[in-house]
C-alpha positions as CSV (number, residue, x, y, z in Angstrom):
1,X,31.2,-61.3,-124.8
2,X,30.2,-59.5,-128.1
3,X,26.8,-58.1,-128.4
4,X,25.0,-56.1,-130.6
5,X,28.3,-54.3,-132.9
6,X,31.0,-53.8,-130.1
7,X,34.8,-53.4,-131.6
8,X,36.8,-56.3,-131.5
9,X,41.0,-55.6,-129.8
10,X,41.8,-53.6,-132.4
11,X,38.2,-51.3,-132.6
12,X,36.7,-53.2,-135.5
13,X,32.8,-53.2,-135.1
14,X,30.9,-56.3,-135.6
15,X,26.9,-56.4,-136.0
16,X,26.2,-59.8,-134.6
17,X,22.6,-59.4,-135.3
18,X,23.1,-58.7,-138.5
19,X,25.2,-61.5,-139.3
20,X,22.1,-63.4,-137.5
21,X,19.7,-62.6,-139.4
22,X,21.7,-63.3,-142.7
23,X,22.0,-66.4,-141.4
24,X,18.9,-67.0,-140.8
25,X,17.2,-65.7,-143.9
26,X,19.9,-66.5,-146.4
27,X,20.6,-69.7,-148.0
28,X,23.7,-68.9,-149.6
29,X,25.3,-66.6,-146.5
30,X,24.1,-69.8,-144.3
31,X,26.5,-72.0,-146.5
32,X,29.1,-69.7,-146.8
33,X,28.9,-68.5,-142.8
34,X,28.9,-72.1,-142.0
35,X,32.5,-72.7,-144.0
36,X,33.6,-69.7,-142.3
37,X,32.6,-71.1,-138.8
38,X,33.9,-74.5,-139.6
39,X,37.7,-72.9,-140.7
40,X,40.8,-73.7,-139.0
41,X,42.8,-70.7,-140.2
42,X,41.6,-67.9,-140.5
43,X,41.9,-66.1,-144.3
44,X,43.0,-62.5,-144.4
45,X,41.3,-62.2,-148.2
46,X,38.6,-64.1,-150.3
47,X,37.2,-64.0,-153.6
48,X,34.1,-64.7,-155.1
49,X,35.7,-67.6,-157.4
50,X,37.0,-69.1,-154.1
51,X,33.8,-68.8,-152.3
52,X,31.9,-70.3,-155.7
53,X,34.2,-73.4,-155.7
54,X,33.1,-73.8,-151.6
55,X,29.6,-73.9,-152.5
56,X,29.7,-76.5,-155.5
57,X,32.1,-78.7,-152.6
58,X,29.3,-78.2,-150.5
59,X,26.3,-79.4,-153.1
60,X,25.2,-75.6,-153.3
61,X,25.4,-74.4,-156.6
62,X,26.2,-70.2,-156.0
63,X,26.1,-67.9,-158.5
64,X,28.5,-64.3,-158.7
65,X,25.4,-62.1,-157.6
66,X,24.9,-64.6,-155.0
67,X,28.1,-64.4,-153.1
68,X,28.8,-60.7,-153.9
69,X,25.4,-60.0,-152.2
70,X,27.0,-61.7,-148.9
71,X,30.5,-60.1,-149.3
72,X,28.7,-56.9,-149.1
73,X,26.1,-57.7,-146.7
74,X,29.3,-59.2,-144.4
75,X,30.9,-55.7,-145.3
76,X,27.7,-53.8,-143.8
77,X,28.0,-55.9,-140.8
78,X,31.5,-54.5,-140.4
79,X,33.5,-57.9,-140.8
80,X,35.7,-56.5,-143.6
81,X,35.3,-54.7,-147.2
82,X,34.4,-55.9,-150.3
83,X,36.0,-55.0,-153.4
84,X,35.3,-54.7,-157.0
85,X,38.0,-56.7,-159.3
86,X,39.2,-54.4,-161.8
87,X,41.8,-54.4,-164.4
88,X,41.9,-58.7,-164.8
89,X,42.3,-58.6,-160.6
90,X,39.5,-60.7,-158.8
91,X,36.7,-59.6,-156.7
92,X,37.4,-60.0,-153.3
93,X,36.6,-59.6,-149.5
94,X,39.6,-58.5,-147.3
95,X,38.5,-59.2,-143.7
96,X,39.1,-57.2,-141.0
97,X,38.3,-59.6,-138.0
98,X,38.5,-63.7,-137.7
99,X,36.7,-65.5,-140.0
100,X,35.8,-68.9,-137.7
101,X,34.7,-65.6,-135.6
102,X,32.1,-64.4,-137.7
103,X,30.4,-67.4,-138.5
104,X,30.2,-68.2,-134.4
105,X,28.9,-65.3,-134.4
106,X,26.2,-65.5,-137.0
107,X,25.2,-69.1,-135.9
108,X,24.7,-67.3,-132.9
109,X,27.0,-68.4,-130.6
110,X,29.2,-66.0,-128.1
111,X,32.5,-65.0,-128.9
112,X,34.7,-63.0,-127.1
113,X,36.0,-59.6,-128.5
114,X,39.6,-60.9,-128.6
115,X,38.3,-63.6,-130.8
116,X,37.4,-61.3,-133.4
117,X,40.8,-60.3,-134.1
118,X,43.0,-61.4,-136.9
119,X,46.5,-62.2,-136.3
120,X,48.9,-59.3,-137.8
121,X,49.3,-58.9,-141.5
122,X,47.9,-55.9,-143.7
123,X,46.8,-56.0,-147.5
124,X,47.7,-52.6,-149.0
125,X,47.9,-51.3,-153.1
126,X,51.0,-50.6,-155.0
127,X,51.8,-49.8,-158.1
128,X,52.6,-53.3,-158.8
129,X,49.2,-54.3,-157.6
130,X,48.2,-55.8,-154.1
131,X,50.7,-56.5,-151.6
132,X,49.9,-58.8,-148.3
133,X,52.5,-58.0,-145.6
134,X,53.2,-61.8,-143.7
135,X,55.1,-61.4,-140.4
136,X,57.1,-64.9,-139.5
137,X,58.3,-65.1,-135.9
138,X,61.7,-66.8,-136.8
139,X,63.5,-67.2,-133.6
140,X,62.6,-65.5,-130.0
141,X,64.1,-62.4,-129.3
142,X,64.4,-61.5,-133.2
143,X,61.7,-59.4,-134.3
144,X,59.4,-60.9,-136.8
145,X,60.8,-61.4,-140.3
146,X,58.5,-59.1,-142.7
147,X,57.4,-60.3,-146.0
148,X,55.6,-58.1,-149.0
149,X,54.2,-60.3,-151.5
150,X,52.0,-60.5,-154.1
151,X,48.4,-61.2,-153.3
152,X,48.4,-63.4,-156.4
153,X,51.6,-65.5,-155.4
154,X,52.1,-68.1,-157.3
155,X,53.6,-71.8,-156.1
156,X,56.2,-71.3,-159.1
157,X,57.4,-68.0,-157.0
158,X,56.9,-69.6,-153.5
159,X,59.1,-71.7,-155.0
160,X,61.7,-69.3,-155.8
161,X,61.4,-67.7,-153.1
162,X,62.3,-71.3,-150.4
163,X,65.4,-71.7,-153.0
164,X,66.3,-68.4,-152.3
165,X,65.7,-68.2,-148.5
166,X,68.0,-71.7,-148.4
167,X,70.8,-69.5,-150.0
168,X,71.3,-67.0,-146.7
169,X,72.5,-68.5,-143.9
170,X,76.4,-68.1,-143.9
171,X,77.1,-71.5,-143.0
172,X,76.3,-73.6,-145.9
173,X,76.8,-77.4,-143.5
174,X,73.9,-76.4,-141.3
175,X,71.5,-74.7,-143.7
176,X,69.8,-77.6,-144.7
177,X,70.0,-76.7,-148.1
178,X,70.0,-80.4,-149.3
179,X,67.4,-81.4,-147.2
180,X,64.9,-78.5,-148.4
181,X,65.7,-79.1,-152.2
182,X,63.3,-82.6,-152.0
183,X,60.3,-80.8,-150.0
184,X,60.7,-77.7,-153.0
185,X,61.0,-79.4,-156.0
186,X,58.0,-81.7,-155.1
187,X,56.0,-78.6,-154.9
């Protein structure tokens, strides 16, 4: 079990009484630590529009300030790091351990370090701004297929993107092409 700020599988450090006691003494974190317990799948970035819309679902009204202040208290509890938007790019949280985690963890519940982990995939900056690298297990005994896209994907370019993927395989009858044009075009 996790106590005080032990590293996760992959040597993150977590202050679980930290998170506590933002839970505990912050209405906004409490609302925003409770969506993150309540998650299915966990996120590997946020931003603070994103976390805004969950409080007004929620009946919370947030403001910026508001949810900034918990990005970077969540950052000084080691769950991840906050960062600035610049240049028309969004504020945002990139998280370094399991969301659903750290909200168990700051309603005080025990988690297990290998439940703080996050599966694989790495957000890094490029010229062409940031990238998120999603690994896809296609097939067993294949390594995982590799993806760099856009943080900022669009469904217009996820779109693209199917209708290209449906273009590869060499045999066209068992592609599925035609049965993958319905399930892309309806978007």
């Amino acid at each position: 079990m996790l106590g005080d700020a032990q590293p996760d599988d992959t040597g993150n450090a977590v202050d679980s009484n930290r998170l506590r006691l933002l839970y505990d003494n912050d209405d906004a974190a409490r609302a925003l630590l409770e969506h993150f317990a309540n998650r299915k799948n966990d996120s590997r970035l946020t931003t603070v529009e994103n976390l805004q819309r969950v409080g007004t679902r929620t009946g919370i009204e947030l403001s910026r300030q508001q949810v900034i202040s918990v990005l970077q208290s969540l950052e000084s509890a080691g769950c991840g790091d906050f960062i600035v938007g610049r240049r028309g790019k969004s504020s945002r949280f990139i998280w370094k351990v399991s969301t659903a985690a750290v909200g168990d963890l700051a309603r005080g519940a025990q988690v297990h370090r290998s439940e703080l982990s996050r599966p694989t995939e790495s957000v890094f900056s490029g010229e062409e701004g940031d990238i998120v690298v999603h690994q896809y297990h296609l097939r067993p005994g294949l390594k995982p297929v590799r993806l760099e896209l856009p943080i900022d994907l669009t469904v217009t370019e996820a779109a693209r993107l199917a209708m290209f993927i449906t273009t590869l395989p060499l045999d066209q009858e068992s592609s599925g092409i035609q049965a993958a044009r319905p399930l892309i075009e309806r978007g």
